[in-house]
N, C-alpha and C positions, 0 to 999 in steps of 0.2 A: 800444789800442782802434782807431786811426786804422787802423794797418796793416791790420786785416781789415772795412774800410769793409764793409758791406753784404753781406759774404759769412755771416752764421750767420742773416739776414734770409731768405737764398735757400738758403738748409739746410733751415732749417726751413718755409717756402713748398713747398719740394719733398716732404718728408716727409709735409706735410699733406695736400698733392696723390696722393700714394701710396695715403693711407689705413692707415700702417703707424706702428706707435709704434719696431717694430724693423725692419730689413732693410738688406741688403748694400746696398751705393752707392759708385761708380766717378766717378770724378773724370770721364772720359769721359759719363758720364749727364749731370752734372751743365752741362757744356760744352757738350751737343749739347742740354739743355732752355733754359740760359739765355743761347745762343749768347758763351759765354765765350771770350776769347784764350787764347793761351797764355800770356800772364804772370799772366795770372786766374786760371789753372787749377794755376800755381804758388804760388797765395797760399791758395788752397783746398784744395791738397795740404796746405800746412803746418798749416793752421787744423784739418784732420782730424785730421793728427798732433797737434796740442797740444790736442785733445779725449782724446785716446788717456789722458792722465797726469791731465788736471785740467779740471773744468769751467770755461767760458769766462761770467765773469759771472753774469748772469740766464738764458743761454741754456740752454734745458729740455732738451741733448740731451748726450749723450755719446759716444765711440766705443770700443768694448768690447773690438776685438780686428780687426788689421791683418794682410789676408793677401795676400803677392805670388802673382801672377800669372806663371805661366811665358806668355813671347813666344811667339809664331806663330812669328816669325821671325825669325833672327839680329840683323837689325839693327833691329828694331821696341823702343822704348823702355820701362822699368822698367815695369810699372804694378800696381797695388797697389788690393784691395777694403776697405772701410771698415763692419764691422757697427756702423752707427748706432742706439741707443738713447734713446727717453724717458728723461731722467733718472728714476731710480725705478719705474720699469717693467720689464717682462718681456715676453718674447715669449706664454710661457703665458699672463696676461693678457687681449693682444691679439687671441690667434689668427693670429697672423702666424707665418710661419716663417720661421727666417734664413738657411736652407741655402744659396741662390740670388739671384742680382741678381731684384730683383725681385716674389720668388715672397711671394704674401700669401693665405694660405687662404681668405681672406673675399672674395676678388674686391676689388670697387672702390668699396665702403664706406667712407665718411670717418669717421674719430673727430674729432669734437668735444673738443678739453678748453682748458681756460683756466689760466692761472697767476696766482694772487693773490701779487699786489706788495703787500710792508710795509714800511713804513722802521723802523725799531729802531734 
C-alpha cells in the first residue's frame, strides 16, 4: 500500500473533478493536473496498470482496457490511455462516453456517489 502513497486519492479527486464515472485518462492528464514529477508519473503508470487485473483495495475504480498511443515522433516516449471505470458501473449508466480523452456527454456535471464501508 506504501508504494502507491496518495496516488488512487488523486485518481479518484480527478475522476470526481471530471464529472465521469468512466473515461479515457493519460498519465500526461494526470501530471499536468496534479503537477506530478516524473518518477510520480512512473508509480501512477504502474498503479493504472495494476487496476487493469485487479482491484486495489477499497478503491471504487478500475481500469477496463489499456491502449497505446502511436508517437508524434520518433523519439517521443511509449505513452498509453487508461479507460477508467466506477467499479460496477457503466458508461450507459453515466452518460459518459469513453471514445475520447475527455469526452463526457453531459458537459460538466458532477456525480455525487458515496461508498458504504463495512467491516465483516
Amino acid at each position: 500500500m506504501r508504494k502507491y502513497s496518495g496516488i488512487p486519492e488523486l485518481l479518484e479527486q480527478f475522476m470526481t473533478e471530471q464529472g465521469c464515472e468512466e473515461r479515457w485518462v493519460t498519465v500526461k492528464e494526470l501530471r499536468d493536473r496534479f503537477c506530478l514529477t516524473r518518477y510520480q508519473c512512473n508509480t501512477v503508470s504502474g498503479f493504472l496498470r495494476r487496476l487493469e487485473f485487479t482491484a486495489f483495495g477499497r478503491f471504487p475504480y478500475i481500469v477496463v482496457k489499456i491502449e497505446h498511443l502511436r508517437p508524434l515522433h520518433p523519439s517521443d516516449p511509449p505513452q498509453c490511455r487508461y479507460l477508467v471505470r466506477h467499479n460496477g458501473r457503466s458508461a450507459r449508466d453515466t452518460g459518459c462516453n469513453g471514445t475520447t480523452p475527455g469526452a463526457c456527454s453531459h458537459g460538466a456535471a458532477v456525480h455525487s456517489f458515496s461508498v458504504t464501508v463495512t467491516d465483516e
